[in-house]
C-alpha positions as CSV (number, residue, x, y, z in Angstrom):
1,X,-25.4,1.5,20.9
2,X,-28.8,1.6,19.1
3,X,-29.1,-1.4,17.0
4,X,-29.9,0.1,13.4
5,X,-26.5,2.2,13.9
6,X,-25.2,-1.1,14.3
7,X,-26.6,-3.1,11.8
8,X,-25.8,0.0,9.2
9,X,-21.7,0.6,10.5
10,X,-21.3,-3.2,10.1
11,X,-22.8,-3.7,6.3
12,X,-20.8,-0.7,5.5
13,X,-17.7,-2.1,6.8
14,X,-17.8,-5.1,4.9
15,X,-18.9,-3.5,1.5
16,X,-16.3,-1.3,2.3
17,X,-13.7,-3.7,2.5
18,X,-15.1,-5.9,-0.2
19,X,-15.4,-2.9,-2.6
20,X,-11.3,-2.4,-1.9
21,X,-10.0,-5.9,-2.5
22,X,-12.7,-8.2,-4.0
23,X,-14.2,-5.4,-6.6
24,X,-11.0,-3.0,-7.2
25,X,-7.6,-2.9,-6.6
26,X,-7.7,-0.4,-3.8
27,X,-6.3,-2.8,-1.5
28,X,-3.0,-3.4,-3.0
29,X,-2.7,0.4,-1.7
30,X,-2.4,-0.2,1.7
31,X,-1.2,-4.4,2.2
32,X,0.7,-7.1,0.1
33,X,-1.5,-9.1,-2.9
34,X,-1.2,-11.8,0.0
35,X,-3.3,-10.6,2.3
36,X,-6.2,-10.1,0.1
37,X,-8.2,-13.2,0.6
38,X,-8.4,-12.1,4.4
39,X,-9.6,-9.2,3.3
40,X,-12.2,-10.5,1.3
41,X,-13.2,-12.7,4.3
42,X,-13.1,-10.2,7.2
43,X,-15.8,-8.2,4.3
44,X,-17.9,-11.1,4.0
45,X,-18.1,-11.5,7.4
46,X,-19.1,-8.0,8.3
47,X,-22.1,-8.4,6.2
48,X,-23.2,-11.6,7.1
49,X,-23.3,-10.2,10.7
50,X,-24.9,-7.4,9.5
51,X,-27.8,-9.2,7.9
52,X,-27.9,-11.1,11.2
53,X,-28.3,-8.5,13.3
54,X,-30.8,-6.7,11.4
55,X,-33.1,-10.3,10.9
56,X,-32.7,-11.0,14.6
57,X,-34.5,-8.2,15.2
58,X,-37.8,-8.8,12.6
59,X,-37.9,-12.4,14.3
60,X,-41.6,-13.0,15.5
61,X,-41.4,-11.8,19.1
62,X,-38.5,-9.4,18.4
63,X,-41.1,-6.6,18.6
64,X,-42.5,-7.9,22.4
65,X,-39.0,-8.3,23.2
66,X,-37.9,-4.8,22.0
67,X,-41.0,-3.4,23.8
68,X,-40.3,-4.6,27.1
69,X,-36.3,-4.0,26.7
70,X,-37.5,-0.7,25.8
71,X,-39.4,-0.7,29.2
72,X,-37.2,-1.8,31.5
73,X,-34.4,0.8,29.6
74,X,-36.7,3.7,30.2
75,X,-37.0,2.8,34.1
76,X,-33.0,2.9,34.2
77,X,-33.1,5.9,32.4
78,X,-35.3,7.6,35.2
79,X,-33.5,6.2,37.7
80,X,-30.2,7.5,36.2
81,X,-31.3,10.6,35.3
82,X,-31.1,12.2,39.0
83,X,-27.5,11.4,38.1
84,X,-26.9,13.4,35.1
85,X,-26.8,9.9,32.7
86,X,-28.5,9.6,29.5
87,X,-28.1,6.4,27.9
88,X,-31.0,6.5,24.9
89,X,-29.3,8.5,22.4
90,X,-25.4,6.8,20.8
91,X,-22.6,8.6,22.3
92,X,-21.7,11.4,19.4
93,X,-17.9,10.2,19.2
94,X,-19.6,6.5,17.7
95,X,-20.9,8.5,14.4
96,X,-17.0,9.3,13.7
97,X,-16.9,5.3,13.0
98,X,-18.8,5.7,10.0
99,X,-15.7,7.9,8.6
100,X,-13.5,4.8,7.6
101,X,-15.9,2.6,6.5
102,X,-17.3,5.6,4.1
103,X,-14.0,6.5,2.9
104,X,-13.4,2.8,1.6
105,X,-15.8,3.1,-0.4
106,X,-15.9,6.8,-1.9
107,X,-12.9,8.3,-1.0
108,X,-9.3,6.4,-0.8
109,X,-6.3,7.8,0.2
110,X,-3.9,8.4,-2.5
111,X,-1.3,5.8,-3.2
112,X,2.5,6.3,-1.6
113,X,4.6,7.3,-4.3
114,X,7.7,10.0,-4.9
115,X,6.4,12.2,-2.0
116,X,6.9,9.4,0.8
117,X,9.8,8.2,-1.2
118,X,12.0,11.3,-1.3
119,X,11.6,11.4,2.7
120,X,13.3,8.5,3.5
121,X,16.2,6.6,3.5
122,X,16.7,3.9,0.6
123,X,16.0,0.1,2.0
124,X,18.8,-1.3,3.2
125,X,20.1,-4.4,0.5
126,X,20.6,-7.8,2.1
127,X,23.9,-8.9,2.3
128,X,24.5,-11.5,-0.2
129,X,27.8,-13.6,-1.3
130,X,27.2,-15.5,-4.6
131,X,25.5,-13.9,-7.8
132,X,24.1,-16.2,-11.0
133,X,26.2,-15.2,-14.1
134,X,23.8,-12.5,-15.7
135,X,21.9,-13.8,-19.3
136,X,24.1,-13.3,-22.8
137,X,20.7,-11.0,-23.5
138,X,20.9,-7.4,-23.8
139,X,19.9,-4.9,-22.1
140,X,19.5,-7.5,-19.0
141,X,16.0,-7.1,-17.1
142,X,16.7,-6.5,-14.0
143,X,15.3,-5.3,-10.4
144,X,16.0,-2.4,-8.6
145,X,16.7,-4.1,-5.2
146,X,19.2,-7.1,-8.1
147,X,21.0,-3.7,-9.6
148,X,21.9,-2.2,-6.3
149,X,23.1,-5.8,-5.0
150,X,25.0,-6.5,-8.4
151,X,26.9,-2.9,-8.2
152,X,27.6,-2.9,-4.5
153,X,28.2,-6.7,-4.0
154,X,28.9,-8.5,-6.3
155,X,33.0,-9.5,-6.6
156,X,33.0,-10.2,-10.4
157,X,31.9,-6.9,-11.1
158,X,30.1,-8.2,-14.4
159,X,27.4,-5.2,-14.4
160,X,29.9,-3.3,-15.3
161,X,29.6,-2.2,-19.7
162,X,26.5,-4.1,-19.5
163,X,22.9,-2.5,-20.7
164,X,20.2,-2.7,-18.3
165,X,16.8,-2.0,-18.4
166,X,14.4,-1.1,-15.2
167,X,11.2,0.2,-14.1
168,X,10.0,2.3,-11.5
169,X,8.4,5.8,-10.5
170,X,10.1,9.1,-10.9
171,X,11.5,10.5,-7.6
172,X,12.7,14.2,-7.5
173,X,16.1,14.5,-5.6
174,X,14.8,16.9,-2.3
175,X,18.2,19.0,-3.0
176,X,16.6,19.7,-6.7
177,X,20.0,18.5,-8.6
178,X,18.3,14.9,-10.7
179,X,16.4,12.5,-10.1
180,X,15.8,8.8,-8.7
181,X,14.1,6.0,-10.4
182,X,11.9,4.6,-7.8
183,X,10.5,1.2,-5.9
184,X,8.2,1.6,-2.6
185,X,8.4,-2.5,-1.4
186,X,5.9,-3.2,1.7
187,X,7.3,-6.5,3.6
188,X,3.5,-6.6,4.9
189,X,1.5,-3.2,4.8
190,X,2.1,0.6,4.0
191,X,2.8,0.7,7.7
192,X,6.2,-1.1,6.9
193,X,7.0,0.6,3.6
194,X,10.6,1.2,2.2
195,X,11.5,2.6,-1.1
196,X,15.0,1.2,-2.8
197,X,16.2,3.9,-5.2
198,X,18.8,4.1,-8.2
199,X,20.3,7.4,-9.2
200,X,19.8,8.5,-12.7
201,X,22.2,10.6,-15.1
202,X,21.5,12.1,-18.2
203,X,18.4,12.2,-18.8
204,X,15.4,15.1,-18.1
205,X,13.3,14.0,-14.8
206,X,9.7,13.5,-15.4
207,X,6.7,14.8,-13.0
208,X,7.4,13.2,-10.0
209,X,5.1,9.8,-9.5
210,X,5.6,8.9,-13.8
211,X,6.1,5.6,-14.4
212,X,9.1,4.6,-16.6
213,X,11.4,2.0,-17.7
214,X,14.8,3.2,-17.7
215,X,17.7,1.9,-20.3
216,X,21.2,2.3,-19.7
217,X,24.6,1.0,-17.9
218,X,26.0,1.7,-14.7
219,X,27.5,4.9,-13.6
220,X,31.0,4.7,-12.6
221,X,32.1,5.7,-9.3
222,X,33.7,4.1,-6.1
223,X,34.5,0.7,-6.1
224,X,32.3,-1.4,-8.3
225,X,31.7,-4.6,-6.7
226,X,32.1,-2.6,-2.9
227,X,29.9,-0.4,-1.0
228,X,31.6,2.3,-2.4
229,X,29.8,1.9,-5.7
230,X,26.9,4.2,-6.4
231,X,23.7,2.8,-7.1
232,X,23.2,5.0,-10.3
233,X,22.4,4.5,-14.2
234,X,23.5,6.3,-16.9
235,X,20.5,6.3,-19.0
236,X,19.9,5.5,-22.9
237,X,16.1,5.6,-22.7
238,X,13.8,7.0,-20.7
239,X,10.4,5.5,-21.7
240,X,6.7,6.3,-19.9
241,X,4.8,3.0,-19.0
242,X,1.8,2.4,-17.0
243,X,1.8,2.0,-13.2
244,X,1.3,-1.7,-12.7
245,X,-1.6,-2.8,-10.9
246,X,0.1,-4.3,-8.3
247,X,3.1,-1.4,-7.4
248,X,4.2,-1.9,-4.2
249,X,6.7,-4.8,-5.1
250,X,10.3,-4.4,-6.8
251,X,9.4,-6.2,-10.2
252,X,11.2,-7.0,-13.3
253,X,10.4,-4.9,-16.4
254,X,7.7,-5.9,-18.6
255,X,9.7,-5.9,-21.7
């Protein structure tokens, strides 16, 4: 591989990277806020041995050295071109490595959202046996993933009458009949992505991908307290809010 090409894809890489978690937020697309720093590293990195590469090669005596690499490259070149080899030029396939290096920096994929959400099934809850006693305030902040456990868990049944308030994306039901508020969690990357949905009632879906905290109690059916119990609300308010920067985490309401 030529050494320019080289020297180029690497200082592309890591402004690429460093342009999607040190400068913008386009990281948080595609791993957990955690693995940032690494990001910012592996960037840093990339462009210090960029910059090394290319001074390496305007060192005094880079040029004689070049020259008589050049040399000795041309005489295997005749001797393996009775062979049908050509080894001056960079294979074509290694120009397609520019691609991801370029798209970090002018062209991101879009973010996972209702689309990836509606073709999936919810996350699984984790099992759990004891629940805190929720606050005296009202409605009670609460998590998708903390709803779903409370409803389907929780013995003492006391989400039951009580007003809660969550926040999430609009997911379209696929049949067409409703709508789901929303949570895409990644446990490390996109790669590993699950979405955690609650089932709302009476209240107009938004475009899919909108923002909103919802306001309202639970929606009978089942068992509450047993796996029989629906995850579902039946909404009060229905209020548009901004995406939050960091979306890819089940997060209490902002207000």
């Amino acid at each position: 591989m030529k050494r320019p090409f080289q020297v180029t894809l690497l200082v592309l890489s890591g402004l690429g990277l460093l342009h999607a978690s040190l400068f913008t937020d386009l990281s948080l697309r595609f791993v957990k806020e955690g693995m940032r720093p690494m990001l910012v590293a592996s960037g840093v990195l990339l462009l210090v041995l960029g910059v090394a590469e290319a001074w390496s090669n305007q060192k005094p005596g880079s040029a004689d050295a070049a020259d008589s690499h050049d040399q000795d490259h041309d005489q295997d070149h005749d001797q393996d071109h009775g062979h049908g080899h050509d080894h001056s030029t960079v294979p074509r396939i290694a120009w397609l490595l520019f691609l991801p290096a370029l798209s970090l920096l002018f062209y991101a994929p879009p973010a996972l959202g209702a689309y990836t959400a509606a073709r999936e099934a919810p996350k699984a809850v984790t099992e759990q046996r004891y629940f805190d006693p929720l606050p005296a305030t009202s409605p009670v902040l609460l998590t998708l993933t903390q709803f779903t456990s409370r409803v389907q868990q929780d013995h003492k049944r006391d989400i039951g009458g009580r007003s809660i308030r969550m926040t999430g994306f609009v997911t379209p039901d696929k049949g067409g009949d409703g709508w789901y508020l929303t949570r895409i969690i990644f446990t490390c990357c996109a790669a590993d992505a699950q979405s955690v949905k609650v089932r709302i009632h009476g209240a107009a879906a938004l475009p899919a991908d909108t923002w909103v905290t919802v306001t309202g109690t639970w929606h009978p059916g089942g068992t509450l307290g047993t796996s029989s119990a629906p995850a579902a609300l039946d909404a009060r308010t229905v209020k548009k809010v901004a995406k939050p920067v960091n979306a890819y985490t089940d997060a209490l309401p902002l207000f």
